[in-house]
N, CA, C and O atoms as CSV, one atom per row, in Angstrom:
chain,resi,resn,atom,element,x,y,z
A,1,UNK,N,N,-7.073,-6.262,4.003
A,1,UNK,CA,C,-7.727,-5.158,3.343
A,1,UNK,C,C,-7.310,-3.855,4.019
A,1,UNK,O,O,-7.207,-3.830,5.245
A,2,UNK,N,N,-7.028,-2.611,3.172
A,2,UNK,CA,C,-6.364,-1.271,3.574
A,2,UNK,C,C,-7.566,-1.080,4.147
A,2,UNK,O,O,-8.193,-2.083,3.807
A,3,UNK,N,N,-8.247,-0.440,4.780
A,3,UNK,CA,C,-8.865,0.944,5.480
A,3,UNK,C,C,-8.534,1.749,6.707
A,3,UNK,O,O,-8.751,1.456,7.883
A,4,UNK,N,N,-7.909,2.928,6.153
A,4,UNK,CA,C,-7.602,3.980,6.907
A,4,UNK,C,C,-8.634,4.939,7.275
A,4,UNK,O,O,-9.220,5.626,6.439
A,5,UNK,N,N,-8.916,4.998,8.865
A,5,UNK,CA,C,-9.581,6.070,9.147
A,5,UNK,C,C,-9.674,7.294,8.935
A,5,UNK,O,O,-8.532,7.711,9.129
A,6,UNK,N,N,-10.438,8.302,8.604
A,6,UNK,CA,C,-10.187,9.766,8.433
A,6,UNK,C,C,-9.091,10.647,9.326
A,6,UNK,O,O,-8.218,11.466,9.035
A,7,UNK,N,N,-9.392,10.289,10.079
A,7,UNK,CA,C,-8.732,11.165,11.310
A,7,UNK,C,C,-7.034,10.708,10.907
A,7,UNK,O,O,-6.159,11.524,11.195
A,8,UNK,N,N,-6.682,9.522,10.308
A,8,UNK,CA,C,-5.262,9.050,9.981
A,8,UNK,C,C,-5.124,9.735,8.216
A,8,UNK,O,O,-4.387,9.302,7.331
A,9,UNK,N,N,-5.778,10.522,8.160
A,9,UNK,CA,C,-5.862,10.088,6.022
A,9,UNK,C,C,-5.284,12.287,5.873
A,9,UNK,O,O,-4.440,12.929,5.247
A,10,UNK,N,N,-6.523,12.631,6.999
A,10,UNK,CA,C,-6.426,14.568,6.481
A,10,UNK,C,C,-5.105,15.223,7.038
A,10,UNK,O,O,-4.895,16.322,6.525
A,11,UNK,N,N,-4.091,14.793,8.030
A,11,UNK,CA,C,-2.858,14.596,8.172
A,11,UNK,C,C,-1.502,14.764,7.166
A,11,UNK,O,O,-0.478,15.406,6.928
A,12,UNK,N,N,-2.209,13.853,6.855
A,12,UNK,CA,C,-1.429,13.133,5.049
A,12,UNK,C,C,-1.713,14.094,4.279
A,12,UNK,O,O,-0.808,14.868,3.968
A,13,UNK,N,N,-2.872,14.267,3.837
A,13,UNK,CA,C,-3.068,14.937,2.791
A,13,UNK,C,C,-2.676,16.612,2.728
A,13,UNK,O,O,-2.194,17.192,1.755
A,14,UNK,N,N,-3.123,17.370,4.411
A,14,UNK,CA,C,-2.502,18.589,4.083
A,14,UNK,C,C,-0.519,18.849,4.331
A,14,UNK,O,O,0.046,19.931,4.494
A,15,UNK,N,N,0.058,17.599,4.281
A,15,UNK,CA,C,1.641,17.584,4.141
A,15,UNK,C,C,1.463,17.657,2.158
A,15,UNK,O,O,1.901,18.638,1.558
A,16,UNK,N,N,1.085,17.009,1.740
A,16,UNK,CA,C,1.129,16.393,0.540
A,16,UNK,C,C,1.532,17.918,-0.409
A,16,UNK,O,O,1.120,18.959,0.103
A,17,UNK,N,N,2.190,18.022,-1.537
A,17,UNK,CA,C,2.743,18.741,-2.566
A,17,UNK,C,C,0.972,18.928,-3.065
A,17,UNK,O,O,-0.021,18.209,-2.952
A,18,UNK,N,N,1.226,20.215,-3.623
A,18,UNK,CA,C,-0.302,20.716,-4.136
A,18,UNK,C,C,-0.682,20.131,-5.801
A,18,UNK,O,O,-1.641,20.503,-6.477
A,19,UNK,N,N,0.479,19.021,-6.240
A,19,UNK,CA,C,0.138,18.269,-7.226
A,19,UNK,C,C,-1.130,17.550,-7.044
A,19,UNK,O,O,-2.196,17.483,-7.656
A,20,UNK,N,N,-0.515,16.923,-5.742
A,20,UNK,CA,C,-1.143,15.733,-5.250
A,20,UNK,C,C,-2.208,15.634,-4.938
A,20,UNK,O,O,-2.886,14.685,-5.331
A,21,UNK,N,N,-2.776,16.750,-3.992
A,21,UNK,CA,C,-3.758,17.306,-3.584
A,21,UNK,C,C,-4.607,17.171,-4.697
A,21,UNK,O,O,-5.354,16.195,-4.764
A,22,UNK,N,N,-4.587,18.070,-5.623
A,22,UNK,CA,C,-5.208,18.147,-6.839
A,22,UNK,C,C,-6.027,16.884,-7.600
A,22,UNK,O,O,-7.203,16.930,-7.962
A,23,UNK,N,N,-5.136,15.785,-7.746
A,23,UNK,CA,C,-5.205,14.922,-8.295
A,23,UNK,C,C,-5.776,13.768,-7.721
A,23,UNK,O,O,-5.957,12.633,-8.162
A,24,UNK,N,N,-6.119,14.526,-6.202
A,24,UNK,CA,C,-7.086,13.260,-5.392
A,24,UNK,C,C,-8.401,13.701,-5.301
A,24,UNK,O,O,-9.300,12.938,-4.949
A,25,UNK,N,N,-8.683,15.420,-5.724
A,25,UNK,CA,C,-9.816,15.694,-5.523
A,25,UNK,C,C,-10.316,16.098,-7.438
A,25,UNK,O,O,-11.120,16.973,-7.759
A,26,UNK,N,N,-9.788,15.451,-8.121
A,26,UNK,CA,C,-9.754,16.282,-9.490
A,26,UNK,C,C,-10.799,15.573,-10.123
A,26,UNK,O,O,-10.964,14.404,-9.775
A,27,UNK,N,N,-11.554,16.072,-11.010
A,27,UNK,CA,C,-12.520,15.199,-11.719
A,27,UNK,C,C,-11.919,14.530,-12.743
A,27,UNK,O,O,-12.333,13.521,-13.315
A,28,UNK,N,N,-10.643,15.319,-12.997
A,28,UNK,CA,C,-10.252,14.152,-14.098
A,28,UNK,C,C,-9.689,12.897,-13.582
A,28,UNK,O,O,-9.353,12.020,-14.378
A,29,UNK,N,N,-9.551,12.727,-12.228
A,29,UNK,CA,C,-9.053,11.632,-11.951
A,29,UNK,C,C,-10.488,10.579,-11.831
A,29,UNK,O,O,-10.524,9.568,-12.532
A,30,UNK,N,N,-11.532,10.882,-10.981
A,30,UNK,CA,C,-12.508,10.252,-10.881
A,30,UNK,C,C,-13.373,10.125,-12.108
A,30,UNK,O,O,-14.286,9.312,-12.245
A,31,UNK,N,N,-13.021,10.926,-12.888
A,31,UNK,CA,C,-13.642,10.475,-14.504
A,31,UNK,C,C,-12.806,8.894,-14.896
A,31,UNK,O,O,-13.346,7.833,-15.210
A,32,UNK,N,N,-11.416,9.178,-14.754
A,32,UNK,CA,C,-10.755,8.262,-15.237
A,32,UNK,C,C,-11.009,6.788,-14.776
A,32,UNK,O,O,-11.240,5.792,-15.461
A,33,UNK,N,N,-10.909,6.922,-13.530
A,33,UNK,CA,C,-11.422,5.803,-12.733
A,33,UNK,C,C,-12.641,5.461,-13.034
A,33,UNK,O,O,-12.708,4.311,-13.467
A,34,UNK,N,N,-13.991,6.222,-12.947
A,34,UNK,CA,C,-15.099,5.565,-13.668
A,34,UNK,C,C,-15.053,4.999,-15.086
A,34,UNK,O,O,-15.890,4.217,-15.535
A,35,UNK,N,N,-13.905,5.510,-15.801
A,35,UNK,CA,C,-14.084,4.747,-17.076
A,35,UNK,C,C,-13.539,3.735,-17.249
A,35,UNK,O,O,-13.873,2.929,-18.118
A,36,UNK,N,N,-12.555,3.578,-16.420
A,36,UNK,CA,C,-11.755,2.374,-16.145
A,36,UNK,C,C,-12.384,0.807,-15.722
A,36,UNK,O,O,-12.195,-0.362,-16.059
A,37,UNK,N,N,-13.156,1.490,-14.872
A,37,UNK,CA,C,-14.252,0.467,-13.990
A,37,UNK,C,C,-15.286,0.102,-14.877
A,37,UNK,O,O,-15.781,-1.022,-14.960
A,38,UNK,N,N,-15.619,1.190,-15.597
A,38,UNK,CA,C,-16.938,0.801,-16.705
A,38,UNK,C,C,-15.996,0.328,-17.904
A,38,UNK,O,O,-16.793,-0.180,-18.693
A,39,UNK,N,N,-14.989,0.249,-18.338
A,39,UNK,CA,C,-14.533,-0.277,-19.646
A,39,UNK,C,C,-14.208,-1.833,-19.235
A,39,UNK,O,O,-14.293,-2.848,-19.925
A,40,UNK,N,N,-13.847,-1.679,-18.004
A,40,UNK,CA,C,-13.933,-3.410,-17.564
A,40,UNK,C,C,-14.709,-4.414,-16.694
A,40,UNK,O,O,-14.458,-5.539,-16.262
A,41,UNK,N,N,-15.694,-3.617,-16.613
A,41,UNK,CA,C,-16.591,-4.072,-15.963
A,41,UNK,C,C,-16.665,-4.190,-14.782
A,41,UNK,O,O,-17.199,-5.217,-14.365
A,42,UNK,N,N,-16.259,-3.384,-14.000
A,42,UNK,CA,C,-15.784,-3.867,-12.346
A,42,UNK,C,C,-16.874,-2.119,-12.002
A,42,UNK,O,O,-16.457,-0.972,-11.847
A,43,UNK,N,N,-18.162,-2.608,-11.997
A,43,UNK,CA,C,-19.142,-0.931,-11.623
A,43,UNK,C,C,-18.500,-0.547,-10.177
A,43,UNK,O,O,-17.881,0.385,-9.663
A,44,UNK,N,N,-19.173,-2.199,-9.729
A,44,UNK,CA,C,-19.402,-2.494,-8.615
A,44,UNK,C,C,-18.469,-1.766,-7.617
A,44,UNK,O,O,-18.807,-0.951,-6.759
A,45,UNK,N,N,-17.356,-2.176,-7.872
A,45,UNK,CA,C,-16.064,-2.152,-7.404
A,45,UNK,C,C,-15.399,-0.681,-7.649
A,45,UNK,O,O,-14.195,-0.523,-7.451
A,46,UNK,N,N,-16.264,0.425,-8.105
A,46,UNK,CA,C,-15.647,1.914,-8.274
A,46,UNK,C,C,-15.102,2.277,-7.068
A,46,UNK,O,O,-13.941,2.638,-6.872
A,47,UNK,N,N,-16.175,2.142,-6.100
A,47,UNK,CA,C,-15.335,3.075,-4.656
A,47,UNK,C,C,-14.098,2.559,-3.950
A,47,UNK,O,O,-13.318,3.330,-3.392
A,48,UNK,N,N,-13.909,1.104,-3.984
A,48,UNK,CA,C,-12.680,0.253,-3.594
A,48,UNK,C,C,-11.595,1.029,-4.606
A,48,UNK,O,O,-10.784,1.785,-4.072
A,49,UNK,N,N,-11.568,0.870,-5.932
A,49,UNK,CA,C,-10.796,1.356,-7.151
A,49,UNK,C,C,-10.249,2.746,-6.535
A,49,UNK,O,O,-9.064,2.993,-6.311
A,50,UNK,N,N,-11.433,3.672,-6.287
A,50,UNK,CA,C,-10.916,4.630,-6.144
A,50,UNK,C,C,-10.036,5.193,-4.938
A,50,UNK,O,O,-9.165,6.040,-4.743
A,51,UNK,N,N,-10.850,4.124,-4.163
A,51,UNK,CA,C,-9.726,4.413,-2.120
A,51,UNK,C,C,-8.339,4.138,-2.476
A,51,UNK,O,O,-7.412,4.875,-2.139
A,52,UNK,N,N,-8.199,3.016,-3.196
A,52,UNK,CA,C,-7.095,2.181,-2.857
A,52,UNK,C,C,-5.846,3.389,-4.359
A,52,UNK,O,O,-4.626,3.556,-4.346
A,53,UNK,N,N,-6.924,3.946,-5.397
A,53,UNK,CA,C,-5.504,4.985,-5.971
A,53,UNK,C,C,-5.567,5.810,-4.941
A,53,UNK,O,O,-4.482,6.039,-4.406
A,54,UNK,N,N,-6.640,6.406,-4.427
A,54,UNK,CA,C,-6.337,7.441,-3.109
A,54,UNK,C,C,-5.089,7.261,-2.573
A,54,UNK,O,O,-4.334,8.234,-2.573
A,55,UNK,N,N,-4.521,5.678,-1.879
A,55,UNK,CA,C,-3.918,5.661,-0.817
A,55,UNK,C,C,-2.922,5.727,-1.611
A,55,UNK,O,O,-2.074,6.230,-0.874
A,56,UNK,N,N,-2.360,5.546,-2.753
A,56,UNK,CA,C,-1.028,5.769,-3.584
A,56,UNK,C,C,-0.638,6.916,-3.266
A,56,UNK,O,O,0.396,7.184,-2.654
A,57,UNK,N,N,-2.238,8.384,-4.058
A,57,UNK,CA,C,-1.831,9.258,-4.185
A,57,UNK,C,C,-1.521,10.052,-2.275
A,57,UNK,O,O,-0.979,11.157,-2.281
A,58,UNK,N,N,-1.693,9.760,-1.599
A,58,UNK,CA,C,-1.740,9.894,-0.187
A,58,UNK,C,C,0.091,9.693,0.310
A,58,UNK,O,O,0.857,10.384,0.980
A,59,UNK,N,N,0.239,8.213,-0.523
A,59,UNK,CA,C,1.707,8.064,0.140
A,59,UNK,C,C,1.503,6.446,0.796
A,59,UNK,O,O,2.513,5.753,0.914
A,60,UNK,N,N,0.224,5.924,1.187
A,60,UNK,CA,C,0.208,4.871,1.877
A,60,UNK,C,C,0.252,3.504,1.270
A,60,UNK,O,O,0.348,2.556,2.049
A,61,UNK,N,N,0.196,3.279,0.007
A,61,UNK,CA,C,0.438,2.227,-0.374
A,61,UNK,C,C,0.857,2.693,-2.059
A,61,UNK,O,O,0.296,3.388,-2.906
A,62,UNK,N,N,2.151,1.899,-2.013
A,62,UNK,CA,C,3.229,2.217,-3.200
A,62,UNK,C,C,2.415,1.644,-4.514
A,62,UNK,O,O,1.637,0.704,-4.357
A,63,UNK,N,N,2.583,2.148,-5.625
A,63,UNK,CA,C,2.411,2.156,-6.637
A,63,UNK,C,C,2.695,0.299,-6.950
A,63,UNK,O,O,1.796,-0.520,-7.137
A,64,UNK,N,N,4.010,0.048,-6.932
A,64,UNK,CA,C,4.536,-1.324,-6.929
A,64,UNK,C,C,3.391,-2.119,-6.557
A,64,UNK,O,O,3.100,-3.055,-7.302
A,65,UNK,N,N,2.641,-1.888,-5.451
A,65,UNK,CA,C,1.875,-2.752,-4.736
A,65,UNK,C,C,0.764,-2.645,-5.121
A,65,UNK,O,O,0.030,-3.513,-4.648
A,66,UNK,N,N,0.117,-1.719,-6.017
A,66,UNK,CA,C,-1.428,-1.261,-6.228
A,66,UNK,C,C,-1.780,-2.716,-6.744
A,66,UNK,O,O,-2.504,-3.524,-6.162
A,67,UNK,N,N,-1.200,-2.869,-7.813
A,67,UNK,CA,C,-2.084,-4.524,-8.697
A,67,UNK,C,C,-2.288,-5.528,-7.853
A,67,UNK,O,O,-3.258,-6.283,-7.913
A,68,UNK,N,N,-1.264,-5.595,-6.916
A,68,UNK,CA,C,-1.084,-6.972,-6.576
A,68,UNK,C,C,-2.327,-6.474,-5.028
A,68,UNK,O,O,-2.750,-7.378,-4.307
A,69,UNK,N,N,-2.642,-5.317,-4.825
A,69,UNK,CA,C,-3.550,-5.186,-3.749
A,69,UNK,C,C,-4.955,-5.454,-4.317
A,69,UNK,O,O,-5.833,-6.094,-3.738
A,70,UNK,N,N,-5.064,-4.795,-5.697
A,70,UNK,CA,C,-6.394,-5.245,-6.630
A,70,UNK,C,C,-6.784,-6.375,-6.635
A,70,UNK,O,O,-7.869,-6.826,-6.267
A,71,UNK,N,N,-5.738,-6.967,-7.135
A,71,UNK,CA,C,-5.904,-8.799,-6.704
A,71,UNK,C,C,-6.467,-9.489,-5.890
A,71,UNK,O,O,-7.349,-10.346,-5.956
A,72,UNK,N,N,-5.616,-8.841,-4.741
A,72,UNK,CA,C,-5.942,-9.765,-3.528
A,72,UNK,C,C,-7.322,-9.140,-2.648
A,72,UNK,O,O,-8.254,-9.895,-2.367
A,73,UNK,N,N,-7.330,-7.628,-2.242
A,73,UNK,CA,C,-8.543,-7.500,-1.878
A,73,UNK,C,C,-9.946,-6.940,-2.720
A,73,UNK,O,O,-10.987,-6.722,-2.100
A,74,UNK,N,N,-9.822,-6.709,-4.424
A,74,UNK,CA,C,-11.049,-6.550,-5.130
A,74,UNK,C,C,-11.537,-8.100,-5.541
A,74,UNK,O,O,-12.654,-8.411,-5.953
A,75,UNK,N,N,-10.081,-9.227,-5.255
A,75,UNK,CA,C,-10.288,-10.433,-6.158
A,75,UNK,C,C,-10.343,-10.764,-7.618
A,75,UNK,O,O,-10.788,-11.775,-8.162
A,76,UNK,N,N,-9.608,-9.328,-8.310
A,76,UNK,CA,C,-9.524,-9.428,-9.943
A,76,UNK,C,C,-8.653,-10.772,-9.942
A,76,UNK,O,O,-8.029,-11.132,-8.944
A,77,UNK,N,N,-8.665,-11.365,-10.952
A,77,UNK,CA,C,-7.751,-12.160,-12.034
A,77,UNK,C,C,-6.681,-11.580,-12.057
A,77,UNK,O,O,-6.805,-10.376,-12.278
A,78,UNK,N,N,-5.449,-12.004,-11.891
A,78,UNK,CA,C,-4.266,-11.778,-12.861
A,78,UNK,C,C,-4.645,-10.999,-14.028
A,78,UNK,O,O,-4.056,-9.939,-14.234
A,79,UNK,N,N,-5.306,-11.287,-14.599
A,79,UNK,CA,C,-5.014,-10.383,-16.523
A,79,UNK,C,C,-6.002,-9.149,-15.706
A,79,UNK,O,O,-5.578,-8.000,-15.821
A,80,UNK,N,N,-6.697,-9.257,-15.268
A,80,UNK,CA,C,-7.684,-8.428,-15.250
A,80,UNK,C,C,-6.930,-7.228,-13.939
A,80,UNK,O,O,-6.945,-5.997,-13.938
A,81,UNK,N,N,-6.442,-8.013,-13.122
A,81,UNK,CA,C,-5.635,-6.931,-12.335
A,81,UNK,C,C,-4.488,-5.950,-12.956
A,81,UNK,O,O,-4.222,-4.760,-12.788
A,82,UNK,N,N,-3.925,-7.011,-13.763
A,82,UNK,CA,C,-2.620,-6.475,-14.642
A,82,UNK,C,C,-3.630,-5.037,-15.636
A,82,UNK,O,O,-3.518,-3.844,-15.353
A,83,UNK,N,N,-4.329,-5.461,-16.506
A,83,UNK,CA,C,-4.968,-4.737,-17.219
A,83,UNK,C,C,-5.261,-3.198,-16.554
A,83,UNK,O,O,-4.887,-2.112,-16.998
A,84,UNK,N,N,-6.287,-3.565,-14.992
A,84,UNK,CA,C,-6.820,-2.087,-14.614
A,84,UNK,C,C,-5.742,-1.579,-13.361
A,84,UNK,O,O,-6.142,-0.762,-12.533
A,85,UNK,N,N,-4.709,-1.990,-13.314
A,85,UNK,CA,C,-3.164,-1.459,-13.100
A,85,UNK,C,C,-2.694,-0.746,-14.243
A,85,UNK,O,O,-1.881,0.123,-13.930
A,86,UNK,N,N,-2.877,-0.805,-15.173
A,86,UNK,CA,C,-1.641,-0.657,-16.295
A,86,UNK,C,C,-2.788,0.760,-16.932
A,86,UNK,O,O,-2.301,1.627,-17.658
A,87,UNK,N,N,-4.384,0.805,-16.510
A,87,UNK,CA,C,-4.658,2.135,-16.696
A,87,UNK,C,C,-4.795,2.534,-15.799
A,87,UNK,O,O,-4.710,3.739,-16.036
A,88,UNK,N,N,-5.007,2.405,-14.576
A,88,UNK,CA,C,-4.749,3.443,-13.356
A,88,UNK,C,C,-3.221,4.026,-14.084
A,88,UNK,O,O,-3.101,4.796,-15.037
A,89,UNK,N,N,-2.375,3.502,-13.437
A,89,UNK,CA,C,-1.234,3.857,-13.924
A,89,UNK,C,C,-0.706,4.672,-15.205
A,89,UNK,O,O,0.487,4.953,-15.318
A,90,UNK,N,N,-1.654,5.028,-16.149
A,90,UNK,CA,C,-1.279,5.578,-17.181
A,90,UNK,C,C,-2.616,6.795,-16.795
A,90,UNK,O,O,-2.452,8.014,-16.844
A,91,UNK,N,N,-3.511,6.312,-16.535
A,91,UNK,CA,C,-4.485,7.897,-16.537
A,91,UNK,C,C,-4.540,8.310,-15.247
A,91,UNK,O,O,-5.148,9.366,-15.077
A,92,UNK,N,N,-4.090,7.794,-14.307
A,92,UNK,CA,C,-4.223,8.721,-12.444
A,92,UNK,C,C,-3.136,8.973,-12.100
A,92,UNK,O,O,-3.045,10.094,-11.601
A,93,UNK,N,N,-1.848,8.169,-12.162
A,93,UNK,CA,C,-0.544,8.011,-11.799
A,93,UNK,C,C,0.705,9.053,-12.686
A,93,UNK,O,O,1.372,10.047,-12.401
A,94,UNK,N,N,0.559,8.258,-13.748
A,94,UNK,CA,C,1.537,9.388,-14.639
A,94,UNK,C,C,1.443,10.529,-14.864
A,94,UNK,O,O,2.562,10.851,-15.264
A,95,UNK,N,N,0.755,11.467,-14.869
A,95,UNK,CA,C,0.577,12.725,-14.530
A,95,UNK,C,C,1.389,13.761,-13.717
A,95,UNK,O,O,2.008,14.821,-13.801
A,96,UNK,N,N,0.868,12.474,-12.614
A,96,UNK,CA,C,1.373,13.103,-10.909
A,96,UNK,C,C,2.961,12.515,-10.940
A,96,UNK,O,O,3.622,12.833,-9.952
A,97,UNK,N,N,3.667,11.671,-11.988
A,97,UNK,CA,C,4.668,10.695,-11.641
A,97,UNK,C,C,6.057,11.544,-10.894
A,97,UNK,O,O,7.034,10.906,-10.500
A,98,UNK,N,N,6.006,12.394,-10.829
A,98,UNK,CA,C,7.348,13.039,-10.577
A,98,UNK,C,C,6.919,13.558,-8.820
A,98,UNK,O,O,7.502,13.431,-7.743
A,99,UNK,N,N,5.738,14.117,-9.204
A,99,UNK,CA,C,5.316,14.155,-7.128
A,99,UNK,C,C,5.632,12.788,-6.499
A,99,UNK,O,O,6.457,12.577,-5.611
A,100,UNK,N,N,4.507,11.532,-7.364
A,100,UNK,CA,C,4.760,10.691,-6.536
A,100,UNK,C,C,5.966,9.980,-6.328
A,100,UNK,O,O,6.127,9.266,-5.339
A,101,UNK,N,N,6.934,10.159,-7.321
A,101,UNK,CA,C,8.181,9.627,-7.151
A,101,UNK,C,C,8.985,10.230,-5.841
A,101,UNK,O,O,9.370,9.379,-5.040
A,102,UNK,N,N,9.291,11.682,-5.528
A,102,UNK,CA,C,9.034,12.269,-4.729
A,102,UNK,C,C,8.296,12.555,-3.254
A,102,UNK,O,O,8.694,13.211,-2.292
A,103,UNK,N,N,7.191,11.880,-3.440
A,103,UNK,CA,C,6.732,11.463,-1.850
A,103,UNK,C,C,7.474,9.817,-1.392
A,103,UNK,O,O,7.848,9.424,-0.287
A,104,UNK,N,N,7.482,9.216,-2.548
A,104,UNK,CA,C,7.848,8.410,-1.855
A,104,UNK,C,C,8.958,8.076,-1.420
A,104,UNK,O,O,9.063,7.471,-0.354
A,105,UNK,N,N,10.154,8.461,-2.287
A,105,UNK,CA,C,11.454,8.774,-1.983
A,105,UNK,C,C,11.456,9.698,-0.784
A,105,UNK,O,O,12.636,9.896,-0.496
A,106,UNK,N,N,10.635,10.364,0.060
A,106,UNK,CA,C,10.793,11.288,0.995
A,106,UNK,C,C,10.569,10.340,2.326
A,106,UNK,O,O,11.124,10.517,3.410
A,107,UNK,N,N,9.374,9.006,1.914
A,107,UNK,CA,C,8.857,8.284,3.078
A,107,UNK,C,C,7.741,9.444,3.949
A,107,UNK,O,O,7.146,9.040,4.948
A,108,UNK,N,N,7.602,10.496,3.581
A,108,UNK,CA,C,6.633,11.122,4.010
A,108,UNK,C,C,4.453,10.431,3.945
A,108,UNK,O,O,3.433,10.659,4.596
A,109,UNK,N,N,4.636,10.040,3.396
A,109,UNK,CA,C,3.382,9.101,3.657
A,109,UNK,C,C,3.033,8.287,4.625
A,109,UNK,O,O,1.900,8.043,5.039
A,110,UNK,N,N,4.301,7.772,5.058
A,110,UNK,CA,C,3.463,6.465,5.789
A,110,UNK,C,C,2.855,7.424,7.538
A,110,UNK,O,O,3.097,8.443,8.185
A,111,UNK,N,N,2.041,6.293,7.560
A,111,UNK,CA,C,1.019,6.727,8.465
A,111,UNK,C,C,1.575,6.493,9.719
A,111,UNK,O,O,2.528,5.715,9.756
A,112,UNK,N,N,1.024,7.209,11.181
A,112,UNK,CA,C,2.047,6.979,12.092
A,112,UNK,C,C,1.657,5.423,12.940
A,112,UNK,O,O,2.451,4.819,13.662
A,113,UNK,N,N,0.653,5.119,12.719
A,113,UNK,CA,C,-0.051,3.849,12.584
A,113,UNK,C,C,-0.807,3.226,11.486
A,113,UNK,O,O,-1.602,3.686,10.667
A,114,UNK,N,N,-0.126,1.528,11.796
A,114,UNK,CA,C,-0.923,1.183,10.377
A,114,UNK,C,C,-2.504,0.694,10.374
A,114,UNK,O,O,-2.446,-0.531,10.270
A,115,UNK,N,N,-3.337,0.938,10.415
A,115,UNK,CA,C,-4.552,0.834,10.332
A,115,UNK,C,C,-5.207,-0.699,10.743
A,115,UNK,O,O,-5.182,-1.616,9.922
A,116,UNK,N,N,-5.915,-0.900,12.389
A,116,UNK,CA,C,-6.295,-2.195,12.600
A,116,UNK,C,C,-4.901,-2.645,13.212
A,116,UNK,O,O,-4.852,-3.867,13.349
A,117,UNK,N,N,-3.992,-2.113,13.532
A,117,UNK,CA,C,-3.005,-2.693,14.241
A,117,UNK,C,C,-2.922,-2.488,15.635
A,117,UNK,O,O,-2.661,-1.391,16.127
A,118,UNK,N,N,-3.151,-3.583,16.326
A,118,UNK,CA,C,-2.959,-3.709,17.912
A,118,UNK,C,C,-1.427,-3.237,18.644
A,118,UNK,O,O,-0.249,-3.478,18.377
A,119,UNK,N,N,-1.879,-2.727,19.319
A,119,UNK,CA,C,-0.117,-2.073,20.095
A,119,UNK,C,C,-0.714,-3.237,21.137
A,119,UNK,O,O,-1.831,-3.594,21.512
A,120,UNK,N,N,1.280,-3.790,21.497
A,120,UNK,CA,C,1.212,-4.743,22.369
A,120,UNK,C,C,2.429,-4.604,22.999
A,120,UNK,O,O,3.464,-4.147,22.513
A,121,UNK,N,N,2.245,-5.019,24.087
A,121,UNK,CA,C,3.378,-4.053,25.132
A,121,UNK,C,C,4.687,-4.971,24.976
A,121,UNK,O,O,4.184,-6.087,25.108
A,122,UNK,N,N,5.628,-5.115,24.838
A,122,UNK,CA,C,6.418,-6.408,24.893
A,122,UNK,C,C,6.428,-7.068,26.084
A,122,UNK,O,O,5.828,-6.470,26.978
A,123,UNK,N,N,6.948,-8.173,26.399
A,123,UNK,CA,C,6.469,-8.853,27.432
A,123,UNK,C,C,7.665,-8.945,28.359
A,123,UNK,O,O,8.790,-9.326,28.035
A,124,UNK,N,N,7.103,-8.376,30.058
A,124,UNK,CA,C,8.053,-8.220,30.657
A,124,UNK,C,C,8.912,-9.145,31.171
A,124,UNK,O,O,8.471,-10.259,31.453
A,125,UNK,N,N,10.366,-8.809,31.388
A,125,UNK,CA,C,11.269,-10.159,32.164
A,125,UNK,C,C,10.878,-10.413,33.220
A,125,UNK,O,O,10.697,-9.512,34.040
A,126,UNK,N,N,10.729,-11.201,33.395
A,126,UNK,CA,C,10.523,-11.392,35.493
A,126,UNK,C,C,11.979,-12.048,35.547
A,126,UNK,O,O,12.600,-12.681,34.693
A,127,UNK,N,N,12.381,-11.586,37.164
A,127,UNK,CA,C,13.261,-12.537,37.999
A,127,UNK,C,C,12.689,-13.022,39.000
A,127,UNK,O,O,11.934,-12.533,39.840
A,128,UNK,N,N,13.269,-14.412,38.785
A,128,UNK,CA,C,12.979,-15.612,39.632
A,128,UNK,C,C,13.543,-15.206,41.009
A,128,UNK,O,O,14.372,-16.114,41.058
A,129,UNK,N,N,13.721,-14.567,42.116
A,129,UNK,CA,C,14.206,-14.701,43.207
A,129,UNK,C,C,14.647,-15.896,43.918
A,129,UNK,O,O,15.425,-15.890,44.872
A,130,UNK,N,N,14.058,-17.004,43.350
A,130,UNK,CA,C,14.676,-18.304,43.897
A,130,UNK,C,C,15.741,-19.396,43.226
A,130,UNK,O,O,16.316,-20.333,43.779
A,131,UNK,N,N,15.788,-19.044,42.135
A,131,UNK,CA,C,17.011,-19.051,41.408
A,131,UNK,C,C,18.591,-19.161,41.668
A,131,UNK,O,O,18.974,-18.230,42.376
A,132,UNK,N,N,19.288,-19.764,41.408
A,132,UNK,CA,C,20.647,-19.326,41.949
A,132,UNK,C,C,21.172,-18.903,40.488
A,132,UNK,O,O,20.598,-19.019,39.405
A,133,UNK,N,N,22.477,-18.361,40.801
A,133,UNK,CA,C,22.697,-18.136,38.982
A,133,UNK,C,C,23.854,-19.354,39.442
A,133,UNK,O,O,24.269,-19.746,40.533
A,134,UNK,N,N,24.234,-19.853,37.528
A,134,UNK,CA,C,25.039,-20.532,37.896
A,134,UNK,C,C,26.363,-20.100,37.024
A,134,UNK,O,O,26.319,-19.328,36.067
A,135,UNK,N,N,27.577,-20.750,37.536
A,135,UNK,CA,C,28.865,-19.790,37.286
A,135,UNK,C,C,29.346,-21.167,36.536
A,135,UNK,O,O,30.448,-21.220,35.991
């Protein structure tokens, strides 16, 4: 499951093209999304719906990947993921399609950490001092 902290998200957003901006704080986007959610029944599930177009429009998770993230962390169905993909994508996405084509072709999104990821030091060589080498 995505969740990005704030402190990783307002970064992002004041790099972002003033399309973009727009379109994460716009009512027509969060209209869209509520109707989306209410035309298919997923109420419940508005604020997930709406983080996870956030992180598109942000840069952090590609368009390609939105359905198949619906899937796996809202738990839609196949048809039902395909379905509220295919209107995100036509009422939040296409609009913006030429920014976001554009951020992402830039790679300017991704975060400088990925969220919940442990830094781990690699693990050092030791030498054996008692060792001989052999020839």
């Amino acid at each position: 499951m995505l969740n990005y902290p704030p402190e990783q998200l307002w970064p992002l957003y004041e790099k972002l093209p003033e399309e973009l901006k727009e379109a994460i704080f716009s009512e027509r986007t969060a209209e869209s999304i509520y109707n989306i959610c209410e035309s298919n029944g997923l109420q419940e599930k508005t604020p997930q719906l709406a983080k996870y177009a956030g992180y598109v429009l942000l840069g952090l998770l590609s368009p390609d990947e939105f359905q198949q993230t619906l899937k796996e962390d809202l738990k839609l169905k196949d048809d039902k993921a395909a379905q509220v993909g295919r209107e995100v994508n036509r009422f939040v996405f296409f609009p913006v399609k030429s920014s976001l084509e554009a951020l992402y072709k830039s790679g300017q999104g991704e975060p400088a950490e990925k969220p919940a990821a442990k830094k781990t030091q690699p693990a050092k060589k030791t030498v054996d001092a008692y060792r001989e080498q052999i020839e």
